[in-house]
N, C-alpha and C positions, 0 to 999 in steps of 0.2 A: 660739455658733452658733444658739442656738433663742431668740435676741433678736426685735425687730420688722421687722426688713429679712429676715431669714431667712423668716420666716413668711409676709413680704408677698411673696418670690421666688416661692413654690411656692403661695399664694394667688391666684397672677397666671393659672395653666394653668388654672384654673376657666374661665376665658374662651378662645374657640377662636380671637381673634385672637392670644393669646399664644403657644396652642400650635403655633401656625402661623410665627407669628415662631423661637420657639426650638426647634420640631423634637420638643417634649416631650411628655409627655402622664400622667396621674395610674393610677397602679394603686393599689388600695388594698384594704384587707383582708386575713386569715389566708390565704386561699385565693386569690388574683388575686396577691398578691406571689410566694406557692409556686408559682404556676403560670408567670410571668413570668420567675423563677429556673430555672426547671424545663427550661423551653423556653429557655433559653439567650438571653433579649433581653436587650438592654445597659441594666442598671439605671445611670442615672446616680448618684443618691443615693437613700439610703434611710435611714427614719426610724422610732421604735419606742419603745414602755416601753418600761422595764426590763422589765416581767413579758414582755412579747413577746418583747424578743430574746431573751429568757432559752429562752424555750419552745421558739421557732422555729428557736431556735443561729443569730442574724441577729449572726455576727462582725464585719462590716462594717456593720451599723446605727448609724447617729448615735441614742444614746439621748435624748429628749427630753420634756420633763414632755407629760402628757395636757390640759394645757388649749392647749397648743399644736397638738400632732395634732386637736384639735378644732378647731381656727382655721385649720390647712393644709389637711385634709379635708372633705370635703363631705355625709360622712354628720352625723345630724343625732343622734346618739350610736355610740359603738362601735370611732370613729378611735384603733385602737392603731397599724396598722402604716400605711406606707404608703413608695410606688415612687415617685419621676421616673424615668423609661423615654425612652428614644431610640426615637423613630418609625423603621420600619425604609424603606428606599427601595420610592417605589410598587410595587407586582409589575405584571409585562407579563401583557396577556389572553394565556391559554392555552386555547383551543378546547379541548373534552374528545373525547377517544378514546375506542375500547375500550368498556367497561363505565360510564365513567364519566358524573359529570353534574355540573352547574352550575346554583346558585340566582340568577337574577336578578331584580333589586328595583328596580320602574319609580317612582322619587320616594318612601318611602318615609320618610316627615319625624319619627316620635317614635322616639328615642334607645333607649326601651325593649321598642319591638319591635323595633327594626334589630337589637338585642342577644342577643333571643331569635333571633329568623330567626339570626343565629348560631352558637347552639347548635344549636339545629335541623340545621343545615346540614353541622356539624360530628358530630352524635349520627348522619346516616344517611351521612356520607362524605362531601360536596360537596367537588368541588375546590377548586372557588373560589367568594366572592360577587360576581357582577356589581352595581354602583349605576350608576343615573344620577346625572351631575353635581351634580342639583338633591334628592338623597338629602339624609335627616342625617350631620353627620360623624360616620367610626365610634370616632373619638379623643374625642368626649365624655362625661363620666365614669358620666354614667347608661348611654348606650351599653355601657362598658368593662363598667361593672358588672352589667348584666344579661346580658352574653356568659358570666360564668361562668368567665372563662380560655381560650371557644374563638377568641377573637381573637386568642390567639397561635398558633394551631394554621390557621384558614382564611383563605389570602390574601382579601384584599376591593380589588378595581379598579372604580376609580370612571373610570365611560368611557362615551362615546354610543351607548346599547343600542341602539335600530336598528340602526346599523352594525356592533356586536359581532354582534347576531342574523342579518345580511345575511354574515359573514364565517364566522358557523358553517351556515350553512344553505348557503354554497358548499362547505363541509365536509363536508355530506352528514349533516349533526347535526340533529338533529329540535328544533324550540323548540315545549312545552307554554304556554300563556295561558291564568292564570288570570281565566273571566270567566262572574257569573252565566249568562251568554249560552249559555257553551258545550255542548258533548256531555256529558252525563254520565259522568263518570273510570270510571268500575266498568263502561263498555262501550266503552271503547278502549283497544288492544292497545298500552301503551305501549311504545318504543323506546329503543333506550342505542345509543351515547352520544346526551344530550339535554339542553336546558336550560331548567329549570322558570320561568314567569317568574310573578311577579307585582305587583299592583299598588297605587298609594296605598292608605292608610287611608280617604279620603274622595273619591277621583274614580276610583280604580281604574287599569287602563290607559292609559296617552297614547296620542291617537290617532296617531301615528307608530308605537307599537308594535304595537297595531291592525292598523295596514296592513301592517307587515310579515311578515315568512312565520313560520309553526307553526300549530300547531292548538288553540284556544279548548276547555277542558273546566273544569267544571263540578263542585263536592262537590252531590250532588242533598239536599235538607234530607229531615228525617225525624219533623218536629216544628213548630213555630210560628216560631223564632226569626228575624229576619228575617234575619240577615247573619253572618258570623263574623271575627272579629279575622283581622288579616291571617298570624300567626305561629301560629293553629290552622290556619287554611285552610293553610300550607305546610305546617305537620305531617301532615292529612291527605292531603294530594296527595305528599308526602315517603312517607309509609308504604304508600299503593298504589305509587308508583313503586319501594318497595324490593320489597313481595307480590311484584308480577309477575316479579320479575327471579330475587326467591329462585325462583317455581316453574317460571322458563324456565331456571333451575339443574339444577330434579333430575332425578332419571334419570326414566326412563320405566318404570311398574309394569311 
């Protein structure tokens, strides 16, 4: 089983017309396999030391020498354990209610922030991640691997943001835009449910998104740096959107 046709199967999902083809996709690591297990996704096969499965109690692991999980895997040392995972069926958008909110990410192209914006998203409660079409896929392994394990936790719908933002704003849902341009965040009363949006690494907003409805705010700088990575700027806009809501929380002295 851990021959050259085995190796070249699961060598194949490294490329995303494979995993597209076969529905698969690569988890890897001590921590992204536990978490994929954890969360109850359908591991198709799974592979491991001996010292791994040993540790991990991975009863179902195909035990397989390490210069193979090196040739399966795509890290570049450290491939002990590793998943083929069944992609689960797209999830349908779900407008947020109530208290809640939604991250959406207008073209947002390196794997390693779409990953972070995922914990992110996941670390303050997002429902869900809105992409546009023209996003990275969130099945690619850097993607996987910088989510941390919250891609088994936050659905992600990849769908025409204008008209996601055109169908929450008949909702009566507030859409925040992230854009040098706008009001400073620390002087507008933000609103739930709402959905955060923001934009490429290097053009920022599409002007469809632009045009359509929510209000443009602003991290105001505080120092020299010109710009901020797109996955601090959510973090930031992430942590005053949760400020205001804890203090429209509590009681009244």
């Amino acid at each position: 089983m851990s021959g050259p046709a085995h190796v070249k199967r699961v060598r194949a999902l490294h490329q995303r017309k494979f995993r597209e083809a076969e529905g698969l996709f690569l988890a890897q690591g001590r921590k992204l396999v536990s978490e994929a297990l954890a969360c109850g996704w359908q591991v198709k096969e799974l592979f491991a030391t001996g010292e791994a499965a040993r540790t991990l109690r991975l009863r179902q692991a195909t035990v397989v020498p390490a210069k193979d999980l090196g040739r399966m895997g795509t890290f570049e040392q450290g491939n002990e354990v590793l998943a083929v995972v069944r992609k689960p069926a797209p999830p349908a958008l779900a407008i947020p209610g109530g208290q809640a909110f939604v991250l959406a990410l207008d073209h947002v192209s390196d794997p390693g922030n779409l990953g972070t914006l995922l914990r992110i998203a996941d670390w303050f409660g997002a429902r869900q991640v809105w992409c546009t079409p023209g996003s990275v896929e969130v099945w690619n392994p850097k993607c996987v691997q910088a989510s941390m394990g919250s891609l088994f936790r936050v659905p992600v719908v990849y769908t025409d943001l204008p008209s996601a933002l055109a169908k929450a704003a008949d909702a009566g849902v507030q859409a925040y835009k992230a854009e040098a341009s706008g009001t400073d965040v620390f002087q507008v009363a933000l609103q739930r449910p709402c959905v955060l949006v923001m934009g490429s690494e290097s053009h920022g907003l599409s002007d469809a998104v632009k045009a359509g409805p929510g209000t443009s705010i602003a991290i105001p700088p505080f120092g020299g740096a010109e710009s901020l990575n797109v996955a601090a700027a959510a973090a930031a806009l992430c942590m005053e959107l949760a400020r205001q809501g804890r203090n429209d929380a509590l009681p009244a002295p």
